[in-house]
C-alpha positions in Angstrom: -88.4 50.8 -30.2 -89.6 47.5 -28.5 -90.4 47.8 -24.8 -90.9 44.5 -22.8 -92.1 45.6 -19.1 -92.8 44.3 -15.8 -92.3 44.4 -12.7 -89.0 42.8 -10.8 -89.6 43.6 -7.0 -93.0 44.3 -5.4 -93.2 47.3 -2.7 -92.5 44.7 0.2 -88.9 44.1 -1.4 -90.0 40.7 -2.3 -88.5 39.1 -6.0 -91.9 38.2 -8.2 -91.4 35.2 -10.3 -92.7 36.0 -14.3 -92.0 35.6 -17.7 -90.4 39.4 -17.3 -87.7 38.3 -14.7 -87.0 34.9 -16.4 -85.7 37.4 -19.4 -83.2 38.3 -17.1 -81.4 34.7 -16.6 -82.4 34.2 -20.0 -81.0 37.4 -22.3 -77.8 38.4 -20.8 -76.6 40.9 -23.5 -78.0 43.9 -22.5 -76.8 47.7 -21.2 -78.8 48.3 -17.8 -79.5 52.1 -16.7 -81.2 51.6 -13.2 -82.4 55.0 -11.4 -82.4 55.7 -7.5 -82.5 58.4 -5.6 -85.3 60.0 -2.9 -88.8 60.8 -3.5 -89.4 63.4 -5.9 -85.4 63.2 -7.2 -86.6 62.9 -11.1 -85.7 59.2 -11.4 -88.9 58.2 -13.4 -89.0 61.4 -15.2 -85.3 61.0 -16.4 -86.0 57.7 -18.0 -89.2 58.9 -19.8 -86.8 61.9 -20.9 -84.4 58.9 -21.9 -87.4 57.3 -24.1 -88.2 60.7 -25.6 -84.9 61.7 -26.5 -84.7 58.2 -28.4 -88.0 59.2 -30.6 -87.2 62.5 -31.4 -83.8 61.0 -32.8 -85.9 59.1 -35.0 -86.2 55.6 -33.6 -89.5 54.0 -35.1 -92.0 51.8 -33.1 -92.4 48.9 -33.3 -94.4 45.9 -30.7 -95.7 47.3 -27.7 -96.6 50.7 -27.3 -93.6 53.0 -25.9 -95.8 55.9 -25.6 -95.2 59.1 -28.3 -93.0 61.6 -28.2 -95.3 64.6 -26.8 -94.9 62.6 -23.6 -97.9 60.1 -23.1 -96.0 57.3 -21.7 -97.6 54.0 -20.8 -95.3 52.6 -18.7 -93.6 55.1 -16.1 -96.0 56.6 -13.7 -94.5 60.0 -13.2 -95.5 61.2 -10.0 -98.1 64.1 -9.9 -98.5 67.6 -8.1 -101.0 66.2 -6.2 -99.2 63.0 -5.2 -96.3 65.8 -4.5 -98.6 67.2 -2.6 -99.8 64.7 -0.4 -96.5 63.2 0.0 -96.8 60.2 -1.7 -94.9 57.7 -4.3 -95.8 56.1 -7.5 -93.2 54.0 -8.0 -93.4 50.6 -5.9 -90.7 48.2 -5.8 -88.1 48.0 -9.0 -90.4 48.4 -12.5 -88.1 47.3 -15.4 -88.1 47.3 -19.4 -86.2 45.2 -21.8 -85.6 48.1 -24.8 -84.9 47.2 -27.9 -84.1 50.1 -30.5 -82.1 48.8 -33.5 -79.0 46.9 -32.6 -79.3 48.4 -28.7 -80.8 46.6 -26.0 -81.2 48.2 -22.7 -83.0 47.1 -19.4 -84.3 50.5 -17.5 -85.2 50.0 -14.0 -87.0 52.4 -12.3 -86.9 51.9 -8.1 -89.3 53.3 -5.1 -87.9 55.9 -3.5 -85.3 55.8 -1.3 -85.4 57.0 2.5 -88.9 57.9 2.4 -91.5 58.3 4.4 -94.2 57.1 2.6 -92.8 54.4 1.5 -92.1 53.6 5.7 -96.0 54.2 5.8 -96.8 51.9 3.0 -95.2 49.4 4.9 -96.7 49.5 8.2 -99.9 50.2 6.7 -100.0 46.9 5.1 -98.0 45.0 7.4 -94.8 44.2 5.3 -93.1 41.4 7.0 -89.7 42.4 7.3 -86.6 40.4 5.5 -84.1 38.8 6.9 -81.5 40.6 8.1 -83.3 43.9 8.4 -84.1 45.3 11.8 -87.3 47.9 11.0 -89.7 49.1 8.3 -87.1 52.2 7.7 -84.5 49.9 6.5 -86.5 49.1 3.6 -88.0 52.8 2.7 
């Protein structure tokens, strides 16, 4: 397995411009298996399920580190009890990896959670500006 990742959209909803989201314009062939839901739904957990269900079916690594298959994963911050806990997110934005594992090639994106309230206080914390078109901060958790 390859992994190629970065991040697409930063926790203000703003597009980042990188080599990562130039891949996007730039390799067109691939399967994409984005994940949203609200905080605490699984949707980073199901994608590092995803990458450990493709190692224990006996894809080799290969380039960057994918993490292993006892679940250490270098890429998709699962959320912890503690951040359960205290009510708040890992996941900012939209996080994406390019996968390549043989002949496949899948983007995953993994998104902030959606209708949340941390996310709403991440926002007015920091002083988001808002996007066009949008009326408060809770249009954007």
């Amino acid at each position: 397995i390859f992994c190629n990742r970065g991040k697409l959209v930063d926790g203000e909803l703003s597009w980042i411009d990188s080599d990562f989201t130039k891949n996007l314009s730039e390799n067109s062939h691939y399967r994409v298996v984005g994940i949203l839901g609200t905080q605490g739904s699984g949707k980073t957990s199901f994608l590092v399920n995803l990458k450990r269900s493709m190692l224990q079916q006996g894809v080799h690594l290969h380039g960057k580190s994918f993490g292993d298959a006892n679940g250490v994963d270098d890429f998709f911050e699962v959320q912890s009890t503690s951040d359960r806990e205290q009510l708040l997110h890992r996941t900012t934005g939209i996080d994406g990896c390019f996968v390549t594992a043989g002949t496949e090639r899948l983007l995953l994106l993994d998104t902030q959670p959606l209708l949340s309230a941390s996310v709403c206080s991440s926002l007015l914390l920091s002083n988001a500006t808002i996007p066009e078109g949008l009326v408060t901060y809770m249009e954007m958790a």
